[in-house]
C-alpha positions as CSV (number, residue, x, y, z in Angstrom):
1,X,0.0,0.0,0.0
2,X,1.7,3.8,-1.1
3,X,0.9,6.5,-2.2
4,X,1.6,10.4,-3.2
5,X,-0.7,13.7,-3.4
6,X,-1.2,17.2,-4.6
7,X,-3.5,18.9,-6.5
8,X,-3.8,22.0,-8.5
9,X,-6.3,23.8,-10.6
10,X,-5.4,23.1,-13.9
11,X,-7.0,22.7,-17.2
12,X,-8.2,19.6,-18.4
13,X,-9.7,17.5,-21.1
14,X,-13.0,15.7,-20.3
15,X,-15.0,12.8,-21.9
16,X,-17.8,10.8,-21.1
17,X,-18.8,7.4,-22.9
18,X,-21.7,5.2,-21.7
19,X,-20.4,1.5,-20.5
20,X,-22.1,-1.7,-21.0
21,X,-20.5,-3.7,-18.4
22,X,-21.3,-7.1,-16.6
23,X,-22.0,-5.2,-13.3
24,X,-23.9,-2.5,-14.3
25,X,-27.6,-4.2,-13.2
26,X,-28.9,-2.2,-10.4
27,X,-30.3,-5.0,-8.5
28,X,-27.5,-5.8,-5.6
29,X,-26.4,-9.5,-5.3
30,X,-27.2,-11.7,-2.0
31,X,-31.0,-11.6,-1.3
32,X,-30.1,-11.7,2.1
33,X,-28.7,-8.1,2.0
34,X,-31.5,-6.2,0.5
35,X,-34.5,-5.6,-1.9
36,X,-33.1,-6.3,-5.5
37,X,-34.6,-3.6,-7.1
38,X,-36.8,-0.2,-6.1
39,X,-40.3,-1.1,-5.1
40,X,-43.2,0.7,-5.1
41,X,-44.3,3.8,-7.1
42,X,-41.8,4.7,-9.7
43,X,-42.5,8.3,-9.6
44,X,-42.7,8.8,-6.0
45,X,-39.5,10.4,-4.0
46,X,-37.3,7.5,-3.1
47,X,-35.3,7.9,0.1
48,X,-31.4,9.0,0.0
49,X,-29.5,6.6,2.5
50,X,-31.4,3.5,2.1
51,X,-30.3,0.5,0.4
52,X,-31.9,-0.8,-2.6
53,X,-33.9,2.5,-3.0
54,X,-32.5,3.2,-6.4
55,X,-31.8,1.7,-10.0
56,X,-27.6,2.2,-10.3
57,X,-26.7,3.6,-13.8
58,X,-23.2,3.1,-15.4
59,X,-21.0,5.6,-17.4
60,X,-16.9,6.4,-17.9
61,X,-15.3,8.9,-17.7
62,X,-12.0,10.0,-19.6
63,X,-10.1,13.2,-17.8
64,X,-6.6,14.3,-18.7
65,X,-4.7,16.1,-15.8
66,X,-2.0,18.2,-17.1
67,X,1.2,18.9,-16.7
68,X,1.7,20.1,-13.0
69,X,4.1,20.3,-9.8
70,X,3.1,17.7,-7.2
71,X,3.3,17.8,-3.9
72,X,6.7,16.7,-3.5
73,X,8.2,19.2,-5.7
74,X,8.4,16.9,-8.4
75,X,7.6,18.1,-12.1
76,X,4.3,15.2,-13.1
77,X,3.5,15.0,-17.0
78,X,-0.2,15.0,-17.9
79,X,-1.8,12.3,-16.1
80,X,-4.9,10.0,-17.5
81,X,-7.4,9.4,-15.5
82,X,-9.9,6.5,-16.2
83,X,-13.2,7.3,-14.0
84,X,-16.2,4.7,-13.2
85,X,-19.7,6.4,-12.4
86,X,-22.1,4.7,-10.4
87,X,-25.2,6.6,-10.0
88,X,-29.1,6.8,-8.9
89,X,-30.8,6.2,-12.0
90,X,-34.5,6.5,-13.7
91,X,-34.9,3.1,-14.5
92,X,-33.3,0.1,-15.2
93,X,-30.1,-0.1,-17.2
94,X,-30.0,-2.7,-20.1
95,X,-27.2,-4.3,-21.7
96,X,-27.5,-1.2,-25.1
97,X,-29.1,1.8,-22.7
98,X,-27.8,3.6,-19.3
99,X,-31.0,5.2,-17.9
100,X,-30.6,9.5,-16.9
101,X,-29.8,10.1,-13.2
102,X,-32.5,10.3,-11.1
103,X,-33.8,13.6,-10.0
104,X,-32.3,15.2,-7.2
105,X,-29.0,16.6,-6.2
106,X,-27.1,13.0,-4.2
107,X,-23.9,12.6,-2.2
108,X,-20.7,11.9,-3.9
109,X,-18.5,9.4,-3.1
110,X,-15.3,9.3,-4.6
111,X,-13.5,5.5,-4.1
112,X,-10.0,5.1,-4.1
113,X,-9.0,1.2,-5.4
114,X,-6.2,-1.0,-4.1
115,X,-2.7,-1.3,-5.8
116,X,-2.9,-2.8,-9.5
117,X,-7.0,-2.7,-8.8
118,X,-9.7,-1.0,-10.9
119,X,-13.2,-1.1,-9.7
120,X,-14.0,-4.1,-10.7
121,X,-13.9,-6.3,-7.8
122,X,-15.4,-3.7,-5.8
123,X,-18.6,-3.1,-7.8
124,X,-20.6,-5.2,-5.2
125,X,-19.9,-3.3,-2.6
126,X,-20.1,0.4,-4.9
127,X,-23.0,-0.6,-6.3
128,X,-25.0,-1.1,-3.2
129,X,-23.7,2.4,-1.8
130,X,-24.6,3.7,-5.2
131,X,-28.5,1.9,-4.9
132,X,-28.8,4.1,-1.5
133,X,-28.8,7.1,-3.6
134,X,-24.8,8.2,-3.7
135,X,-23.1,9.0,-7.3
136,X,-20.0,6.6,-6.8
137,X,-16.8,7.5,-8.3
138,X,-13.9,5.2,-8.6
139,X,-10.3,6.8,-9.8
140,X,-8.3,4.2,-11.6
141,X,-4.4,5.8,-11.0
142,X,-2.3,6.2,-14.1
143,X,0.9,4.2,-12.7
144,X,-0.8,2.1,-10.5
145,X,-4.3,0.6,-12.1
146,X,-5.3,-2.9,-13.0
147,X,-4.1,-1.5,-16.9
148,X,-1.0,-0.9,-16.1
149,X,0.4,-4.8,-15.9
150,X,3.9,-4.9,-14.7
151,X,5.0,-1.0,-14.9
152,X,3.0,-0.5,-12.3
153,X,4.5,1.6,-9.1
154,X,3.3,2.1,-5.7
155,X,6.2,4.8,-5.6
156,X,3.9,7.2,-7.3
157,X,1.0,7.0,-4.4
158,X,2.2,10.5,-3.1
159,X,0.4,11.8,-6.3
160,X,-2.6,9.7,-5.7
161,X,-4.7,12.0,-3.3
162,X,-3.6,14.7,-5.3
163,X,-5.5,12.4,-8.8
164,X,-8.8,12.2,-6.2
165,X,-9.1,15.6,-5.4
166,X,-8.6,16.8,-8.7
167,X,-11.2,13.8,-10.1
168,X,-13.8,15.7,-7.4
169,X,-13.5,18.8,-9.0
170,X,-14.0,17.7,-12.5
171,X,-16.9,15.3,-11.7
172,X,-18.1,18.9,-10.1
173,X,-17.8,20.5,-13.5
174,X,-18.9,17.9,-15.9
175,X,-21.8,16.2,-17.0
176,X,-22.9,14.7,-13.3
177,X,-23.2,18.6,-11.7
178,X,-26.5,18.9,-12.0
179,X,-26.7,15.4,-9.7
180,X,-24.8,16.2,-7.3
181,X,-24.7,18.1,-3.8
182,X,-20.9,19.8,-3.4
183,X,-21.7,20.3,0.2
184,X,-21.7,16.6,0.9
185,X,-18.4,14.4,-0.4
186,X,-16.9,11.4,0.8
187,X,-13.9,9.8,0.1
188,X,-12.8,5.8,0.8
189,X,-10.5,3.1,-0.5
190,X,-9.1,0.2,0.3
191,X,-5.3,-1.1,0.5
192,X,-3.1,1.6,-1.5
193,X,-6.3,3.3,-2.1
194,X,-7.1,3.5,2.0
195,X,-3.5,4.7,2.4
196,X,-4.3,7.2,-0.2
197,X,-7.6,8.4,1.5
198,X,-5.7,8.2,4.9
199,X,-3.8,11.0,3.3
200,X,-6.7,13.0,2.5
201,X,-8.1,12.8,5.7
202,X,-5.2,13.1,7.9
203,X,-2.1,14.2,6.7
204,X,-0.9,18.0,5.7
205,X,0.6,16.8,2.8
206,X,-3.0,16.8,0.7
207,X,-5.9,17.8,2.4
208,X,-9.1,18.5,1.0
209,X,-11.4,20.5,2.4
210,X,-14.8,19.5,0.4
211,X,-14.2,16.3,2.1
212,X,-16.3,15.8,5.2
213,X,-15.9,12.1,5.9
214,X,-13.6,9.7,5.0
215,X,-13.3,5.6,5.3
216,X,-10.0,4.0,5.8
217,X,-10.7,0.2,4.8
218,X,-6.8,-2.0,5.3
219,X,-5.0,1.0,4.8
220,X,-2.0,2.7,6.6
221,X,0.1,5.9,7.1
222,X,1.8,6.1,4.3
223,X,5.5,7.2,5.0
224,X,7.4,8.9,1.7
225,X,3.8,11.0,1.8
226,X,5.4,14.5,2.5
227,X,3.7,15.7,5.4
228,X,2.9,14.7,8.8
229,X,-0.4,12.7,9.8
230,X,-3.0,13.8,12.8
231,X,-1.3,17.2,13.6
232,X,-4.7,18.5,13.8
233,X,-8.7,16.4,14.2
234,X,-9.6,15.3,11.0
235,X,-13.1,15.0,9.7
236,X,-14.7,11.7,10.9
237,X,-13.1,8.5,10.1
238,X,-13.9,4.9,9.6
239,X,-11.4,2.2,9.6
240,X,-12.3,-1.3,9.0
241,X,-10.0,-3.8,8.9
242,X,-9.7,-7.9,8.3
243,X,-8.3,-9.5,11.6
244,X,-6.6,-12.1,9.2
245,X,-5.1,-9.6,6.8
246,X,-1.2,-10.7,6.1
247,X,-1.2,-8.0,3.1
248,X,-1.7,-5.0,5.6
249,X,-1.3,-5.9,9.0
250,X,-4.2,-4.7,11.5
251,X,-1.3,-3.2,13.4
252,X,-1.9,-0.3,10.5
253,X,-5.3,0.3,11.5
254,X,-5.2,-0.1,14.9
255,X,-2.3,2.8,14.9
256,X,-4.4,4.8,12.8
257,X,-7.3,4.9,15.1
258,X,-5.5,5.3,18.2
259,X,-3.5,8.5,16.8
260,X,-7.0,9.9,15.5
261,X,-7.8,12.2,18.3
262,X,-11.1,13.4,17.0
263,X,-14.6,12.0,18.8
264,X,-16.0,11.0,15.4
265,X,-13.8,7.7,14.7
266,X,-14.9,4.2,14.3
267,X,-12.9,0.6,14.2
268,X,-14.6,-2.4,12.4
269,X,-12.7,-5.5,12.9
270,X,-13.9,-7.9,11.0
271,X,-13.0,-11.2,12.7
272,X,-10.6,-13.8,10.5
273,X,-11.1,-11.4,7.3
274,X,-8.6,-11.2,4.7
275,X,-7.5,-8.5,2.7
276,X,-9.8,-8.4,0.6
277,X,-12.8,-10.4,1.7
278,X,-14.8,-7.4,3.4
279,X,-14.8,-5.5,0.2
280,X,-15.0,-8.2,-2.9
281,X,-17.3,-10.0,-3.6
282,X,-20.4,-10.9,-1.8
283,X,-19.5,-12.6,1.6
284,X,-20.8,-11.8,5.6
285,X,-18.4,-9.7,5.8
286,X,-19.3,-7.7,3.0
287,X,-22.4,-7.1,4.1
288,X,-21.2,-5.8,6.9
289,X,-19.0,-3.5,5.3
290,X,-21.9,-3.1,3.1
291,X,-24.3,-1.8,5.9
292,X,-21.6,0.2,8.2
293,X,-20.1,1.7,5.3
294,X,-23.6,2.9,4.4
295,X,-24.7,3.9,7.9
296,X,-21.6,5.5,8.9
297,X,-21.7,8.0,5.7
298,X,-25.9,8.5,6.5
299,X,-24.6,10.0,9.1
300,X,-21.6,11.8,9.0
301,X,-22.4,12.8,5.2
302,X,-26.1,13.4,5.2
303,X,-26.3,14.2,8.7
304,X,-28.6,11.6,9.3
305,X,-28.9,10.5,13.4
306,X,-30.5,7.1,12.6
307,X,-26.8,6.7,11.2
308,X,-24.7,6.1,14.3
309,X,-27.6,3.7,16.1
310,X,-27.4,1.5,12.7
311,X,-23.9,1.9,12.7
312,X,-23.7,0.2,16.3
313,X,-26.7,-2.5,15.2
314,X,-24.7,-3.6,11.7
315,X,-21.2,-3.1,13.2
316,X,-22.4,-5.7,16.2
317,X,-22.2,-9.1,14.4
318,X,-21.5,-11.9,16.8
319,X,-18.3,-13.9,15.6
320,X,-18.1,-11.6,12.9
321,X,-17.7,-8.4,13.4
322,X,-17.6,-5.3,16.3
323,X,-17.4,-2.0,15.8
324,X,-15.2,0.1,18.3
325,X,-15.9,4.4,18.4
326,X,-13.9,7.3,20.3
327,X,-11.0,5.4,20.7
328,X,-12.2,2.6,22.7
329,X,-11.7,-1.4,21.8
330,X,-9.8,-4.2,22.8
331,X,-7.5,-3.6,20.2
332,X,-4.0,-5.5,20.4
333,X,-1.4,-2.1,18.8
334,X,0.7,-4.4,17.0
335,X,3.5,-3.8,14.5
336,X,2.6,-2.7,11.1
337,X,4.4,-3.3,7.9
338,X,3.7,0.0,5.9
């Protein structure tokens, strides 16, 4: 897990293509989990923050970043970033047609993948999060992507926070602005892609300050990232992490949480989970991230109250998961091996 960040204002070509992909049905997987599709009246106001409320629509997006001084100093070339929209749609997507975005102005959240990852493995868990009404945007890294094949470098993860913030502000500007509330922006990932947000969130190197809540799921302080991390409270943070994970040791997490000083921060350990089991796929622990993932941003992104009581109920699985808040857990420090 790496990364490196930095952002600037700079000008930018933008494209938008429709997707037919294997995982673009709205209905979520795993009956178990929720409804499969939106009931009811198809015209009436659907609720924001509830899963299954929504069709998801697909599209890409194409931005080119250009030329630009990162945050280390170093001169970048134009970067290429591939992005994924999930969104609230109309109707039901088919295989030839992606539905229009629903009415209404939704959350974003911007999704961070793991190293040599797109989206793909993830769209379970995206496209649930996307069904509860949130326009979810996944940033595929130039030198780090599931496209990049054996070039691929973790050393360029400092510019990685820098790629999400700038992603944000074109997603702002572009064909989804209409859909979208500005006041209320989330960012998570997982692996890299939680070290990356861990940046956003925490570290002076590359803050953002559109972001009001971020998830941290297996991810780590990042060291070659420029700054320093938890010099001040960050907005509210979620870490979830796999007890079992020999990829990113817990001992990441756990030192995460405990140098979070802010009330607002939660710890889901997810009992004998992997590294990548809470987040591919469609698994118990899934659905747990799934369901905290969801409550936790009701709350702290729509401002939602039923958030931190569901967060609690979903975070409380017996021999599966617990969810730990303000500090407090019986959580074993350990060593980590960022």
């Amino acid at each position: 897990m790496r990364r490196l960040a930095g952002w600037s204002a700079v000008p930018l070509a933008l494209t938008v293509v429709a997707c037919s992909s294997a995982g673009q049905q709205g209905n979520l997987p795993g009956s178990a989990r929720h409804p499969t599709q939106p009931a009811g009246d198809a015209a009436a106001p659907r609720p924001v923050g509830v899963l299954g409320s929504f069709w998801v629509g697909h599209r890409w997006m194409r931005i080119t970043e250009r030329a630009h001084r990162g945050v280390t100093g170093a001169w970048l070339t134009r970067r290429l970033l591939l992005i994924e929209v999930m969104y609230p749609a109309t109707s039901k997507p088919t295989a030839s047609k992606q539905p229009p975005p629903a009415k209404g102005r939704f959350p974003l959240l911007a999704f961070a993948p793991g190293f040599m990852q797109c989206g793909g493995p993830y769209s379970p868990m995206l496209r649930s999060w996307a069904s509860a009404g949130y326009v979810v945007v996944t940033v595929n890294f130039p030198k780090s992507d599931c496209k990049v094949g054996a070039a691929a470098t973790e050393s360029d993860m400092v510019n990685q926070p820098g790629d999400m913030s700038y992603a944000i502000t074109r997603v702002l500007r572009g064909p989804f602005s209409v859909s979208i509330n500005p006041h209320q922006i989330a960012v998570t990932g997982q692996s890299d892609g939680g070290d990356t947000v861990g940046a956003i969130a925490a570290n002076t190197c590359c803050g953002d300050r559109r972001v009001i809540a971020v998830a941290v799921l297996s991810g780590a302080e990042w060291p070659p990232m420029p700054g320093k991390y938890f010099t001040r409270k960050p907005v509210p943070m979620l870490f979830a992490q796999g007890s079992a994970d020999r990829i990113n040791w817990p001992g990441c997490s756990v030192q995460m949480y405990r140098a979070d000083r802010a009330r607002a921060r939660y710890y889901l350990d997810l009992f004998g989970a992997g590294h990548v089991q809470p987040y591919w796929g469609v698994n118990r622990f899934e659905r747990v991230m799934v369901r905290v993932g969801l409550a936790f941003f009701d709350r702290y992104v729509l401002g939602q109250a039923s958030g931190g009581p569901a967060m609690r109920r979903d975070g409380n699985v017996r021999n599966v998961a617990a969810l730990y808040g303000a500090g407090r857990g019986n959580l074993t420090p350990g060593p980590c091996n960022n």
